[in-house]
NUSEMI-437637 format. One record per residue (C-alpha): residue number from 1; x, y, z; residue in three letters. Coordinates in steps of 0.2 Angstrom, whole numbers, always signed. Example, Ala and Ser with C-alpha at 12.3 -4.5 7.8 and 13.67 -1.06 7.14 Angstrom:
1	+62	-22	+39	ala
2	+68	-5	+36	ser
This chain:
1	+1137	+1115	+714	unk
2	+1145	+1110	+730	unk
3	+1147	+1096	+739	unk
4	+1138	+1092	+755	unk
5	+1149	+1082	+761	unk
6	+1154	+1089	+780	unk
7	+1168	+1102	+781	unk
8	+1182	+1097	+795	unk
9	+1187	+1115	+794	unk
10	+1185	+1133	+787	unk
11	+1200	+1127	+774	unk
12	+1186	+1114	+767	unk
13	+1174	+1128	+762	unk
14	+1188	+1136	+750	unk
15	+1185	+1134	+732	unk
16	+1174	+1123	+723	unk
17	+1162	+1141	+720	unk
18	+1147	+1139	+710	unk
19	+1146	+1144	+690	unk
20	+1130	+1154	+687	unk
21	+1122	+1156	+669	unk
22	+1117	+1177	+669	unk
23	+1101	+1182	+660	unk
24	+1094	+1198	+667	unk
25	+1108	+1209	+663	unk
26	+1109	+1203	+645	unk
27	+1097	+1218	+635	unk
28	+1109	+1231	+645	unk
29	+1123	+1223	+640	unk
30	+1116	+1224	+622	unk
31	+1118	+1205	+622	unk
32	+1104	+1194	+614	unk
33	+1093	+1183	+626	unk
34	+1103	+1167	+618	unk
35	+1119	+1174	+626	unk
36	+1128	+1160	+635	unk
37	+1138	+1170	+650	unk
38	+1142	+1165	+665	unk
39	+1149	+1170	+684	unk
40	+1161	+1161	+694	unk
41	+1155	+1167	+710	unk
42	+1173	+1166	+719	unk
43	+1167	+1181	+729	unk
44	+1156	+1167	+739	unk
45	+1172	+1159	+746	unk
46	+1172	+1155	+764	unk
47	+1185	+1174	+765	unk
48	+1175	+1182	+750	unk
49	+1188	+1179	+734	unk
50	+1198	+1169	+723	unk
51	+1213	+1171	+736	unk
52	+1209	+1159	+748	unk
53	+1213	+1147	+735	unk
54	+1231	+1155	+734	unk
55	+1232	+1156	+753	unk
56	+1228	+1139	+755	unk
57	+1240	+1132	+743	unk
58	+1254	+1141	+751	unk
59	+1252	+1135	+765	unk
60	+1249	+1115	+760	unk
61	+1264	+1117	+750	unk
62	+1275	+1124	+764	unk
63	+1271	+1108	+774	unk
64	+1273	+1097	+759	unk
65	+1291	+1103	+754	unk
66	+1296	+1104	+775	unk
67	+1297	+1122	+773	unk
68	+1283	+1126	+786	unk
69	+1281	+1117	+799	unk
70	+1266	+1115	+814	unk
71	+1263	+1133	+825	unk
72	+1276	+1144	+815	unk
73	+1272	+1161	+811	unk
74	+1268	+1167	+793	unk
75	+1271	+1186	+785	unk
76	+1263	+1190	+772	unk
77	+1263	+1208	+762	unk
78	+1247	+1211	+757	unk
79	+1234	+1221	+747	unk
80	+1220	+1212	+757	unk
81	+1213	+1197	+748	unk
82	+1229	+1184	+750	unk
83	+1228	+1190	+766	unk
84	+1212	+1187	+771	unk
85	+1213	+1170	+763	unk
86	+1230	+1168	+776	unk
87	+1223	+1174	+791	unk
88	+1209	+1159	+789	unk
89	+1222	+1146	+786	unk
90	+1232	+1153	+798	unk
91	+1218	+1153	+811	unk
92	+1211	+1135	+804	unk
93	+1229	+1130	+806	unk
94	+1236	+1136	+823	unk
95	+1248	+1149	+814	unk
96	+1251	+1166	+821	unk
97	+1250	+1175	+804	unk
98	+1256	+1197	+803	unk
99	+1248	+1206	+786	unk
100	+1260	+1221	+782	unk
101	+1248	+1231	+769	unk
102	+1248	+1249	+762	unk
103	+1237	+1263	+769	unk
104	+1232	+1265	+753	unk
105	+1220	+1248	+752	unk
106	+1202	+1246	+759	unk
107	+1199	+1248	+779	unk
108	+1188	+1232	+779	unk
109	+1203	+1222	+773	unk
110	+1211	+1226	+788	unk
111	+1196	+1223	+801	unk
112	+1191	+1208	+793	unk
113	+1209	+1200	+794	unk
114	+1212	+1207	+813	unk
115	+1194	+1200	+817	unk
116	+1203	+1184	+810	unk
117	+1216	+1186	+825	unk
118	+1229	+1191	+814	unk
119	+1241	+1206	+815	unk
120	+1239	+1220	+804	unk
121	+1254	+1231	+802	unk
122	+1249	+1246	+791	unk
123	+1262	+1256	+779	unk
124	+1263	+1273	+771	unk
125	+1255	+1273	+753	unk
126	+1271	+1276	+742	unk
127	+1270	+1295	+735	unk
128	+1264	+1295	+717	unk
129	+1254	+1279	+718	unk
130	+1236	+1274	+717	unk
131	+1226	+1266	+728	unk
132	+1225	+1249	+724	unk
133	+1230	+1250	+707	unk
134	+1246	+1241	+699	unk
135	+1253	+1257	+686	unk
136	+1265	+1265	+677	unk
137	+1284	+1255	+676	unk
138	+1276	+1239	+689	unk
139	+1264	+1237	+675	unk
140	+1275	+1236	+661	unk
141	+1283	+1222	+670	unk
142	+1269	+1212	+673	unk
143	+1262	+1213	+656	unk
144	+1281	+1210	+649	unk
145	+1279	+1193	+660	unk
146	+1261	+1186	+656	unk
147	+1264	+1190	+637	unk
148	+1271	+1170	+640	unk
149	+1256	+1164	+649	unk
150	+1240	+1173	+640	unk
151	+1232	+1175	+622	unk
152	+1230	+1194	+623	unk
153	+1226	+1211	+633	unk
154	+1210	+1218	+635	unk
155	+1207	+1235	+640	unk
156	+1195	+1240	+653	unk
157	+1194	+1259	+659	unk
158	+1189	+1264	+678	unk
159	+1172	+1270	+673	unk
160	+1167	+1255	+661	unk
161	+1172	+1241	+678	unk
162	+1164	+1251	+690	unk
163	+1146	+1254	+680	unk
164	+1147	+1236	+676	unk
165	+1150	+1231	+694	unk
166	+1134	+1240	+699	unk
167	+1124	+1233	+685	unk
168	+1132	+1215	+689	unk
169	+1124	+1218	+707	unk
170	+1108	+1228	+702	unk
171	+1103	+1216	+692	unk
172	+1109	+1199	+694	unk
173	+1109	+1199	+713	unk
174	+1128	+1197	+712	unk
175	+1140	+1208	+723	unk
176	+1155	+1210	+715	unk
177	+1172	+1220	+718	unk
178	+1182	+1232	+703	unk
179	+1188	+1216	+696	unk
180	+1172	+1208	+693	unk
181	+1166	+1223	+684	unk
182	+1182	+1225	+671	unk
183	+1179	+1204	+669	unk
184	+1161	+1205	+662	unk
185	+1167	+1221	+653	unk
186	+1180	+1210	+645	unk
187	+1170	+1195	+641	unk
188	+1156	+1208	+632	unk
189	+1170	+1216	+622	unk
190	+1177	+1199	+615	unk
191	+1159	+1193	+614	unk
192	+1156	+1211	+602	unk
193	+1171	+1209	+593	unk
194	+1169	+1194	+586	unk
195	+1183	+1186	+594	unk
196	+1171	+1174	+605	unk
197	+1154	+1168	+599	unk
198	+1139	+1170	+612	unk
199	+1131	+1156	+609	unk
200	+1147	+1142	+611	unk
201	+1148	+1151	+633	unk
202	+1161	+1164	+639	unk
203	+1164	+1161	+658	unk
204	+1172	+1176	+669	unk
205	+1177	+1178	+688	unk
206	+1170	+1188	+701	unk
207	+1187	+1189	+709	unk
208	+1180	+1196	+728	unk
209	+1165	+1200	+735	unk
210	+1158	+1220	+736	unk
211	+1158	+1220	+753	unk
212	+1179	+1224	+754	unk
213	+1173	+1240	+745	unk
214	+1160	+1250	+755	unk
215	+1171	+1261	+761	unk
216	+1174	+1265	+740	unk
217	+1170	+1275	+727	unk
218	+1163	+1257	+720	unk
219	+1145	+1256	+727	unk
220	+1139	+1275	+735	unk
């Protein structure tokens, strides 16, 4: 739960997102009722996902190691989330902040952060790439790199994280982006397989908030 203890700033409201126990969308997940699943609502972040933490960790760290100092500008290259999550910082903190981001990403990343009174330079979407979507040789690399840091893969398909976004929303009143979708798909695989029981409580993140994806496929 959160504290009520009185926020200074906007950078107070980041983290510390509540943990909520599902129980509707069980039966067509074709979990039984005992199931013990549960959403980190990070999409209820004062910028609407997980990245504020990020942004506002730069940032503290910057001033901690002398790096950054008072009123000087940040540049970020951004798909939209970290950001967001800067453009509040930035605002919070007197820094004139400049997105760079793809054509490619949502347009409601771009308003929400120029609504924040940041800059938003917009780029051309490299040919044969996908819309916000890491793929091909970038991906190799990055699995190559967090074979260090994590127990296993899990595949997800396109189809199987957007139905179970919409059912995450329909059903539990919990309005979630792609990732939110592919992370409850994830936990129910592991849950199926075997390789988790459902009665000992798998947690997964609701990485961002729906809203960033209305102009989507996601939610027609």
């Amino acid at each position: 739960m959160r504290s009520h203890a009185l926020a200074t700033s906007a950078i107070d409201a980041i983290g510390n997102t509540p943990l909520v126990k599902l129980g509707n969308i069980l039966p067509n997940l074709g979990l039984p009722s005992t199931t013990k699943l549960f959403a980190k609502l990070d999409n209820l972040s004062v910028g609407g996902s997980k990245k504020d933490r990020v942004a506002k960790q730069m940032v503290l760290d910057g001033y901690d190691s002398g790096e950054l100092v008072s009123g000087q500008p940040i540049i970020e290259l951004t798909s939209g989330n970290t950001g967001t999550g800067l453009a509040i910082v930035c605002a919070a903190l007197n820094h004139p902040f400049i997105a760079v981001m793809s054509s490619g990403n949502s347009v409601e990343r771009a308003r929400q952060m120029r609504a924040l009174g940041s800059e938003v330079v917009v780029v051309p979407q490299a040919p044969g790439s996908v819309n916000g979507q890491v793929s091909g040789e970038d991906l190799k690399l990055v699995e190559a790199v967090t074979k260090n840091l994590v127990d296993g893969f899990v595949s997800v398909s396109d189809e199987e994280a957007v139905n179970t976004a919409r059912l995450l929303a329909k059903k539990e009143g919990i309005f979630g982006g792609f990732s939110a979708g592919a992370n409850l798909t994830a936990a129910v695989k592991l849950i199926r397989e075997g390789k988790v029981e459902a009665e000992e409580g798998v947690a997964f993140m609701v990485c961002d908030t729906g809203l960033k994806y209305l102009s989507t496929d996601l939610y027609l």
